[in-house]
C-alpha positions as a LaTeX table, in Angstrom:
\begin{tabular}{lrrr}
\hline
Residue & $x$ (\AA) & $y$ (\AA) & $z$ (\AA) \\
\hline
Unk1 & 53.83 & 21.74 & $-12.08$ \\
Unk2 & 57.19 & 21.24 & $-14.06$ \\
Unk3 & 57.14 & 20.10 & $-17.30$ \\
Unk4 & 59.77 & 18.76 & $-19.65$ \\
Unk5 & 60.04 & 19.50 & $-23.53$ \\
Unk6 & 63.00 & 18.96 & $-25.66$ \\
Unk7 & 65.09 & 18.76 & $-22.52$ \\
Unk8 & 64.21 & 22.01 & $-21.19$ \\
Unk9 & 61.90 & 22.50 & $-18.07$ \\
Unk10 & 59.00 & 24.46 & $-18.38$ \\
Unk11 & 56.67 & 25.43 & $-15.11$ \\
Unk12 & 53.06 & 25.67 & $-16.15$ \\
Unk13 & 51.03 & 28.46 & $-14.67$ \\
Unk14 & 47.40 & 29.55 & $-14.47$ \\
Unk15 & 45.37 & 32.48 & $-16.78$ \\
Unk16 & 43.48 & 34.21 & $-14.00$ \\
Unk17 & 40.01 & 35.72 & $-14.43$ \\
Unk18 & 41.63 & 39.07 & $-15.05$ \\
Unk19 & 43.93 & 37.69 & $-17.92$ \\
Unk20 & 47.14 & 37.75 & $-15.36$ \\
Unk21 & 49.80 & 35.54 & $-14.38$ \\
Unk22 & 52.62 & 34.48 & $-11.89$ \\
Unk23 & 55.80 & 34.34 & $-12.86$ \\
Unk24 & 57.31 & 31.30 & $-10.64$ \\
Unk25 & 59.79 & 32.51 & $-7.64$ \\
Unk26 & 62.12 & 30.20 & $-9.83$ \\
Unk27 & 61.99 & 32.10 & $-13.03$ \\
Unk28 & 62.10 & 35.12 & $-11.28$ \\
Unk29 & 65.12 & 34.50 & $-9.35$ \\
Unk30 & 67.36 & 33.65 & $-12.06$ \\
Unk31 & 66.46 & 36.34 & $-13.70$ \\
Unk32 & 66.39 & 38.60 & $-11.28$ \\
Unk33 & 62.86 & 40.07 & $-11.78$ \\
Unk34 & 61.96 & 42.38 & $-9.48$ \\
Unk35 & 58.43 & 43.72 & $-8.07$ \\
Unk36 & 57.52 & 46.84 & $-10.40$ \\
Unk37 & 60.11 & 45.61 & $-12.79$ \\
Unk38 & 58.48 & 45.89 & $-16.81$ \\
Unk39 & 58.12 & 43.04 & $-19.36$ \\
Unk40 & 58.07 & 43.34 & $-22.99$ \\
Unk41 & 55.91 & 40.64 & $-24.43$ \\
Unk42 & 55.86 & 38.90 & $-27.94$ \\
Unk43 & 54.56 & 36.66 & $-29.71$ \\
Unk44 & 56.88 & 34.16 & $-31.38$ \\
Unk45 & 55.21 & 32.21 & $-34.12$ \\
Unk46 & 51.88 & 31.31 & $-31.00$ \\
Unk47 & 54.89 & 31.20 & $-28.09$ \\
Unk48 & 54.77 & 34.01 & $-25.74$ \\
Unk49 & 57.78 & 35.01 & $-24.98$ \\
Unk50 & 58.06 & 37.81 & $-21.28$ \\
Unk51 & 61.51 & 39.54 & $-21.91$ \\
Unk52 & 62.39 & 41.66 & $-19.20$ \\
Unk53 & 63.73 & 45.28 & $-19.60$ \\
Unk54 & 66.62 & 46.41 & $-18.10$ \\
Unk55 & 68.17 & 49.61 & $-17.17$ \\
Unk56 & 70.46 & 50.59 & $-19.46$ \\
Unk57 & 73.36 & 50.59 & $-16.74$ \\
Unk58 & 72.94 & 47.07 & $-16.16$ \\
Unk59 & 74.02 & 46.45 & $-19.66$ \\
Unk60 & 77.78 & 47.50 & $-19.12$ \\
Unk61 & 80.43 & 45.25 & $-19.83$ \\
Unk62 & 77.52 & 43.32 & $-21.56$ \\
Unk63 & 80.00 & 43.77 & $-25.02$ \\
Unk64 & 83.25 & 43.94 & $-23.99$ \\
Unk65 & 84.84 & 42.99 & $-27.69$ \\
Unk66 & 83.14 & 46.54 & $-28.78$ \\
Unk67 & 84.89 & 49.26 & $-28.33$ \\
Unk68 & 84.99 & 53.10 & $-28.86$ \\
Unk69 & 86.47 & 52.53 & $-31.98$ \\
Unk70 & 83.59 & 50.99 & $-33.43$ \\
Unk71 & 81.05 & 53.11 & $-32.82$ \\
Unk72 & 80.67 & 55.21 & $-35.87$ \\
Unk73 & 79.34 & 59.07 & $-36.12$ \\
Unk74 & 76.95 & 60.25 & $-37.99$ \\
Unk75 & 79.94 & 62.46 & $-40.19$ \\
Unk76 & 81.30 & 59.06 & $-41.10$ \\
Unk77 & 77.99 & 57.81 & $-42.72$ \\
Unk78 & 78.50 & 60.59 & $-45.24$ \\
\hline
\end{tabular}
């Protein structure tokens, strides 16, 4: 069932017996969730928010304004 709440779409799911959920084929496609894949969850103020983790390697090019240059030792701290 899709839902609509200050203009964004929300799907509503089910709390199973066992405390799980689904995450809609939806959700999980644009975000590319995979089957084994970890979640971090949190709760924002009584909103859960599912964030998923991601290999490090996916992040590359994720910053490309940052550059060698600004990533500081730990000699230059000093």
């Amino acid at each position: 069932m899709h839902i609509s709440f200050y203009g964004v779409r929300m799907t509503r799911v089910t709390v199973s017996s066992k405390y799980q959920v689904v995450i809609p084929t939806e959700i999980r496609r644009a975000l590319n969730i995979r089957k084994g894949q970890s979640l971090s969850m949190v709760n924002m103020g009584g909103v859960i928010e599912l964030v998923p983790d991601r290999d490090i390697r996916e992040m590359r090019g994720a910053f490309p304004q940052v550059t060698l240059d600004d990533i500081r030792n730990e000699s230059d701290r000093e």
